[in-house]
C-alpha positions in Angstrom: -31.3 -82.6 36.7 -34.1 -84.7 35.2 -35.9 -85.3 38.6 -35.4 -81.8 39.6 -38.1 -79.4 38.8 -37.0 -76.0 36.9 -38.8 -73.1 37.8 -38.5 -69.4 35.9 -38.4 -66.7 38.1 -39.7 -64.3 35.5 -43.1 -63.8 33.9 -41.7 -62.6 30.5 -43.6 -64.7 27.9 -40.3 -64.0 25.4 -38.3 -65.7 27.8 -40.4 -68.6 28.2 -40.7 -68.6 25.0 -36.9 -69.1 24.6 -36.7 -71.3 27.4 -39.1 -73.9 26.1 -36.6 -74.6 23.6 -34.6 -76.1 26.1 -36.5 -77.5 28.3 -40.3 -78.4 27.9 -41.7 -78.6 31.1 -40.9 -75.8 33.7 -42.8 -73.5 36.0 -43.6 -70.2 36.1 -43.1 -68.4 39.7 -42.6 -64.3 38.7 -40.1 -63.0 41.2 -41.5 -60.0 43.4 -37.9 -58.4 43.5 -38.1 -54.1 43.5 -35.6 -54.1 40.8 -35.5 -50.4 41.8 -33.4 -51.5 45.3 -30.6 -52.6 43.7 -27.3 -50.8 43.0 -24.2 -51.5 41.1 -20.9 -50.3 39.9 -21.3 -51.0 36.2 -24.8 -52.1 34.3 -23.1 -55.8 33.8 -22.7 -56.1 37.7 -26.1 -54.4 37.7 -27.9 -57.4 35.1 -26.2 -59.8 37.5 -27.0 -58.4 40.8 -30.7 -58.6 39.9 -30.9 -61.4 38.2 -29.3 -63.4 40.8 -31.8 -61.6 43.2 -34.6 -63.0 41.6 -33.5 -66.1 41.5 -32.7 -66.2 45.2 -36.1 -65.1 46.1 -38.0 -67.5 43.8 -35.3 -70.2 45.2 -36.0 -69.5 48.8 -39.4 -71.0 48.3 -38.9 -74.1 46.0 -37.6 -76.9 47.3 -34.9 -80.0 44.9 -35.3 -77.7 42.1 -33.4 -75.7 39.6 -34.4 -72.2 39.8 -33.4 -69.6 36.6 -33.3 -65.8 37.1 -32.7 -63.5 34.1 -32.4 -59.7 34.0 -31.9 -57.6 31.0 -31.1 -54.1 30.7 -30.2 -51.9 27.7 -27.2 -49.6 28.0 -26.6 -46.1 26.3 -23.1 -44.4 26.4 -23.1 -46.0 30.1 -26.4 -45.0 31.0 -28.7 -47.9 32.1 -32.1 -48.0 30.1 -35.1 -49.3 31.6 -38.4 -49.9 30.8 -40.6 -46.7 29.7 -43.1 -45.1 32.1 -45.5 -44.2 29.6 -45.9 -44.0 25.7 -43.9 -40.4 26.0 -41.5 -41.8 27.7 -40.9 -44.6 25.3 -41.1 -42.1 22.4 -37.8 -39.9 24.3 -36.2 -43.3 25.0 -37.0 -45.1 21.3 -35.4 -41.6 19.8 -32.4 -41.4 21.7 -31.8 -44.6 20.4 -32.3 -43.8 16.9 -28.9 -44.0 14.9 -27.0 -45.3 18.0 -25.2 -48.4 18.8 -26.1 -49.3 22.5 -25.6 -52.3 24.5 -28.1 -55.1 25.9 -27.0 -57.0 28.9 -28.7 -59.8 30.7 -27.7 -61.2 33.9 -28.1 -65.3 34.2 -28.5 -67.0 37.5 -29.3 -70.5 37.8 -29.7 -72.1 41.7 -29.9 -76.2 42.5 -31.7 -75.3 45.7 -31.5 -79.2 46.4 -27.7 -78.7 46.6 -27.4 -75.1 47.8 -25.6 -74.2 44.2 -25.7 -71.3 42.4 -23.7 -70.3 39.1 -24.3 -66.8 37.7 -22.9 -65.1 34.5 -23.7 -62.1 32.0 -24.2 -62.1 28.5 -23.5 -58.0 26.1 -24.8 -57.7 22.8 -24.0 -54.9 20.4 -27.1 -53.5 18.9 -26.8 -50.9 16.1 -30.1 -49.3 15.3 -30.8 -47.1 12.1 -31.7 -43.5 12.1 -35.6 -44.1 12.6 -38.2 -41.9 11.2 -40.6 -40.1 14.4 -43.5 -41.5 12.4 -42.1 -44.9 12.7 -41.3 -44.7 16.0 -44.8 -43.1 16.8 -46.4 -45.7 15.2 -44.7 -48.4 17.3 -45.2 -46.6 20.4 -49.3 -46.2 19.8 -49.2 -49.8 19.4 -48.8 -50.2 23.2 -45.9 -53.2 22.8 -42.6 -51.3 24.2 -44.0 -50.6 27.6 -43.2 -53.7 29.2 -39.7 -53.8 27.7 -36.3 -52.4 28.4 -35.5 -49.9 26.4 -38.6 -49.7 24.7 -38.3 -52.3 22.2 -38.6 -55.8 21.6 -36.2 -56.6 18.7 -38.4 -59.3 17.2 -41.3 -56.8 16.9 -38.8 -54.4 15.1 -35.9 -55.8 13.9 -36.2 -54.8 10.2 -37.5 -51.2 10.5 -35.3 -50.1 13.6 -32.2 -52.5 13.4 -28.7 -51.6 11.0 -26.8 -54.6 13.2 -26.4 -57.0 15.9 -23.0 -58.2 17.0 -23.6 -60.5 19.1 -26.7 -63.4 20.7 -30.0 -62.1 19.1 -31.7 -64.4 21.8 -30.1 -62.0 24.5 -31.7 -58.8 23.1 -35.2 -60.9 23.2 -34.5 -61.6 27.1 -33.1 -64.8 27.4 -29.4 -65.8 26.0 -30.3 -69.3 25.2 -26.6 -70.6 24.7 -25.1 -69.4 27.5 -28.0 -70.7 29.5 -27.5 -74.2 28.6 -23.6 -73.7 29.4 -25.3 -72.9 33.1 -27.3 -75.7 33.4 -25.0 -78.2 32.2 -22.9 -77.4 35.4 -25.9 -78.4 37.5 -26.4 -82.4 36.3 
């Protein structure tokens, strides 16, 4: 895998953020995928689905390399969460949150387009959030930061304020499960 190139099909600076621990040289190329388009059966299937989309569009245009497509979604007594609209929107979303446990899934696809491989999986994590004040959550909404996440937060922005518990990979509520990740990639070299 060392003389393959790895490309992320995402522009999410968290995940390459988490991916540089990995691996320190990769490429960017955002995926153009109308997440929108696709349809599932559960929110897991969903999270896979469209990250394996990405992937596959991203893959269609590299050639000998290792292509990663990610997907995260945050789940609500089966509803699927995405990102906010608007700052309203965020505020509805961010409160009907508030004392709830939900669940964040991200969908993992990995594609050796030098070998015409692909291995996909899916990674759930628990989140537990507190009972959070309107002011608090006001005050992270007029900050601007949960609009370009799913479910309206990013969990290292508020972890200590909003968070009671996380049962599962922390690194899968930021975006990118990091361990289960390297499982994929190890069945590439």
């Amino acid at each position: 895998m060392a003389k393959k190139r790895i490309i992320l099909a995402s522009a999410s600076p968290r995940r390459k953020e988490l991916l540089a621990r990995l691996h320190k040289n990769f490429k960017v190329i955002p995926s153009t995928v109308d997440e929108s388009r696709i349809k599932a059966k559960s929110p897991a299937i969903l999270a896979l689905k469209t990250a394996l989309a990405k992937a596959n569009e991203v893959a269609a245009k590299a050639n000998n390399a290792i292509v990663i497509g990610a997907d995260t979604i945050v789940v609500l007594r089966g509803n699927v969460i995405g990102k906010p609209k608007n700052k309203r929107d965020a505020v509805r979303i961010l409160k009907s949150l508030s004392g709830k446990t939900h669940l964040v899934i991200t969908g993992l696809a990995v594609i050796d387009t030098g070998r015409q491989r692909a291995n996909a999986t899916y990674v759930v994590t628990k989140v537990k959030m507190k009972k959070v004040p309107a002011k608090e959550i006001m005050d992270y909404v007029a900050s601007g930061r949960p609009l370009d996440k799913a479910g309206g937060y990013g969990i290292q922005e508020i972890e200590e304020i909003f968070i009671d518990r996380i049962d599962g990979d922390y690194d899968n509520v930021v975006g990118l499960p990091v361990r289960a990740l390297k499982k994929l990639l190890a069945k590439f070299t």
